[in-house]
Structure formats: C-alpha cells, structure tokens
C-alpha positions as CSV (number, residue, x, y, z in Angstrom):
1,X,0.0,0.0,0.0
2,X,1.3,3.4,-1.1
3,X,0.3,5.9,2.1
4,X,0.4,9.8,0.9
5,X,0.5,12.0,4.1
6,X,-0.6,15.4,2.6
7,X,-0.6,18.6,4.6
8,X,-3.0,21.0,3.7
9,X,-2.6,24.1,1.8
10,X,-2.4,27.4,3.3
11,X,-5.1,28.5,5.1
12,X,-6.4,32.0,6.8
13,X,-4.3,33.4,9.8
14,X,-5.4,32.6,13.4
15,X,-6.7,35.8,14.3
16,X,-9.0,35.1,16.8
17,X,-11.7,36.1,14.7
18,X,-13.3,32.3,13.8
19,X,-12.6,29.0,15.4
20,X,-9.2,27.2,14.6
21,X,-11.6,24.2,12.8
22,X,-13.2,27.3,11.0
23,X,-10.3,28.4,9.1
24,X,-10.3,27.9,5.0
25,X,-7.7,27.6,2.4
26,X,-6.7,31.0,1.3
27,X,-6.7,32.2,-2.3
28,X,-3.6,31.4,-2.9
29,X,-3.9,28.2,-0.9
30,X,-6.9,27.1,-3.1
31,X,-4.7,28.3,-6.3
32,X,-1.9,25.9,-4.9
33,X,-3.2,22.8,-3.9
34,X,-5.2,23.0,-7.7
35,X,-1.7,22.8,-9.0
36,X,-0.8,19.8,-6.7
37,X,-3.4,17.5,-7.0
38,X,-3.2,17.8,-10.1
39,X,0.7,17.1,-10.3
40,X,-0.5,14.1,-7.6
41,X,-2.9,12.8,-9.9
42,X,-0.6,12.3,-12.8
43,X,2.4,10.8,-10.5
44,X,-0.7,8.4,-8.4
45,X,-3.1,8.0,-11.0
46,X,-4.3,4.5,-9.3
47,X,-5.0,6.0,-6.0
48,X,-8.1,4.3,-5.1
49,X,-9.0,6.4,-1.7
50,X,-8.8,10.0,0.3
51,X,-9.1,10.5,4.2
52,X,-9.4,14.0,5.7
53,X,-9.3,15.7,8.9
54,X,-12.8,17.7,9.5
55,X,-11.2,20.5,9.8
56,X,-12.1,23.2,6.9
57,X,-8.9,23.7,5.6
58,X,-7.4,20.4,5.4
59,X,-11.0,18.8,3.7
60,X,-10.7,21.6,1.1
61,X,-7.4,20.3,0.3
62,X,-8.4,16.6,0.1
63,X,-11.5,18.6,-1.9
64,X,-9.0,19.5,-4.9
65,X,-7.7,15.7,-4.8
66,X,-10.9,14.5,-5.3
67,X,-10.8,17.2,-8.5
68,X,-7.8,15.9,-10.2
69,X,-8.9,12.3,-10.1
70,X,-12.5,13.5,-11.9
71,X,-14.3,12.7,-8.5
72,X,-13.6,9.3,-9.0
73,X,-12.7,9.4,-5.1
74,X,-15.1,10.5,-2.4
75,X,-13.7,12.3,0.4
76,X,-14.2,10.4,3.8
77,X,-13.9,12.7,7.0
78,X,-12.2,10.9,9.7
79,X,-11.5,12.5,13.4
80,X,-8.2,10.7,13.3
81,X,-6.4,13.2,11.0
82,X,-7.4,16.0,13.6
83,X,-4.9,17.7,15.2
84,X,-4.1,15.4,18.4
85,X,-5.6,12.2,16.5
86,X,-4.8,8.8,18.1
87,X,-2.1,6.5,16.0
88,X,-3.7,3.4,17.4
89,X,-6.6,4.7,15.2
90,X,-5.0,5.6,12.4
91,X,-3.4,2.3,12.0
92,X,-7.0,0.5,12.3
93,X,-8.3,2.8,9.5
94,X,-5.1,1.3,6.9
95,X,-5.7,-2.1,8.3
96,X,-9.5,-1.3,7.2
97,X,-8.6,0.4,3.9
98,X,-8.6,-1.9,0.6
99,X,-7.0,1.2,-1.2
100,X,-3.2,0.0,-2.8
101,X,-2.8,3.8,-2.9
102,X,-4.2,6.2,-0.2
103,X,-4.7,9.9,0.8
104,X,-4.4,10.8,4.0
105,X,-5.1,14.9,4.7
106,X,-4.0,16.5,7.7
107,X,-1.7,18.9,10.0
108,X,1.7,18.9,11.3
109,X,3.0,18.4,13.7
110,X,1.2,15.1,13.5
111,X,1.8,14.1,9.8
112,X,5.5,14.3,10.6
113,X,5.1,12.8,14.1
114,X,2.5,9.7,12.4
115,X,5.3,9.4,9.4
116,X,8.2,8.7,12.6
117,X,6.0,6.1,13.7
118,X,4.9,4.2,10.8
119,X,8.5,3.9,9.7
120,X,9.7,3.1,13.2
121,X,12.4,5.7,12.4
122,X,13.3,8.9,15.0
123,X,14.5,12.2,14.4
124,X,17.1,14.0,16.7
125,X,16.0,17.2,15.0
126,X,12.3,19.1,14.2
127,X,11.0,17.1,10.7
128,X,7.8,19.0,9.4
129,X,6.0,19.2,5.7
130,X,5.5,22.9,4.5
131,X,1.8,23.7,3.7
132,X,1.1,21.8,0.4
133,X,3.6,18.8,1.1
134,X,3.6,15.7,1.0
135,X,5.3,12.8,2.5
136,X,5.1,8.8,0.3
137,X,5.4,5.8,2.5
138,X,5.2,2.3,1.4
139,X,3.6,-0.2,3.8
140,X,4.2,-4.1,2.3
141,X,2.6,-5.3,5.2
142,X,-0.2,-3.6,7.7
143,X,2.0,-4.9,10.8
144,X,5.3,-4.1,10.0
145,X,6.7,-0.8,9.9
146,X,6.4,1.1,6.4
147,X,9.3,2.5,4.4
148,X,9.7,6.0,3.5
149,X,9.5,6.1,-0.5
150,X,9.9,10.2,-0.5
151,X,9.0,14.0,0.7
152,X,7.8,16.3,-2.0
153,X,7.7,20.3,-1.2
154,X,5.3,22.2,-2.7
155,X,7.7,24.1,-4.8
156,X,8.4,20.9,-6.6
157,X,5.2,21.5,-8.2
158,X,5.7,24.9,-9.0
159,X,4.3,26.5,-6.4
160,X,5.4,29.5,-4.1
C-alpha cells in the first residue's frame, strides 16, 4: 500500500476572529493545492482512496484531490487526521482500507510525528512538511513498519 500523508494548503491566519476548525484555504492556498493534486494525480493515477481531517482547511485540500482524479474518489472525513488524533486509530483505518494507494489529509505536527512512527524511524532534529507537502510511505505489510519512498515540497510542483 502506497500511504500519501498530505498537509493542507495554506489557510487564513489565526486571528481570533473564527474558530481554529473554522479556518479555509486561502486564495492562494486554493490556487496551490489545484496545482498539486493535479501534479499528484498524474504521479498516483491509481490511488483508489482520500481521508481527511474535519477540519475546513485540510478537507478543502483533500477537496482538490478529489478534483484531479474526476471525483472518481469520495472524500471520507475521519477525526483521526485531527490535530491530536490517536495512532492506534490511524493504524486501524489502513488495516481497514482496501486502497493500494491512499490519501491521508492533515496537520503537522502530527503528519511528521505519524510518518516517525509508521516507519519506526526517530529524528534528533524538528521534521515537518511545509503547507502543500507531502510525504510517500510504502507499507508491504499492515503490521510491520512502512518505508519512506519520498517527501515532495510544494515548490516541486511549481508553487510558491
């Protein structure tokens, strides 16, 4: 199984002004994350699956995923892609998931913190995706550890 950990794009400032779960993808951050699915899309194009945190931003992002494959994929909302969300869960939802390719929308610090422990690997220093980024793990088998295929920046697909 090919697992895509995909932070979402940019989103509106926290300026007190809305909730945190509130906040939507910018202009820009809409304009971007166009331009990466799509790129996704043409890398992936047998991706049979796309998971997203509930949070506005993030599910806008796994919105424009759903876009570039012609809405061959439904989006399916899952509370473990929230910020805080439980690993134990995450791992129940691949062990669930008949996808050989996978989205999985989120936030960081947890995409890079779920990455660390899928792979079994640690970091002595901070690892995080920018906005837009995405990280490609390859799991043979649901109870081993999965390997890190690659980390793609967003400026890889000619953005920012």
């Amino acid at each position: 199984m090919l697992i895509v950990l995909l932070r979402h794009g940019l989103a509106e400032e926290k300026d007190g002004s809305k909730p945190d779960r509130e906040r939507r993808l910018t202009r820009e951050g809409n304009r971007e994350m166009k331009r990466v699915a799509a790129a996704l899309a043409k890398l992936l194009p047998d991706a049979g699956a796309i998971f997203s945190s509930p949070l506005i931003r993030a599910y806008e992002t796994a919105e424009w995923v759903a876009k570039a494959y012609d809405e061959k994929l439904t989006v399916e909302t899952t509370a473990t892609l929230a910020p805080g969300g439980d690993f134990g869960e995450f791992r129940e939802l691949l062990r669930r998931s008949q996808a050989g390719c996978a989205y999985f929308v989120g936030h960081e610090p947890d995409l890079s913190s779920l990455m660390l422990d899928l792979t079994s690997m640690h970091a002595d220093a901070k690892v995080a995706l920018k906005k837009g980024g995405c990280y490609g793990l390859e799991m043979k088998e649901k109870d081993r550890p999965a390997r890190l295929r690659w980390m793609l920046a967003p400026e890889l697909f000619g953005v920012r």
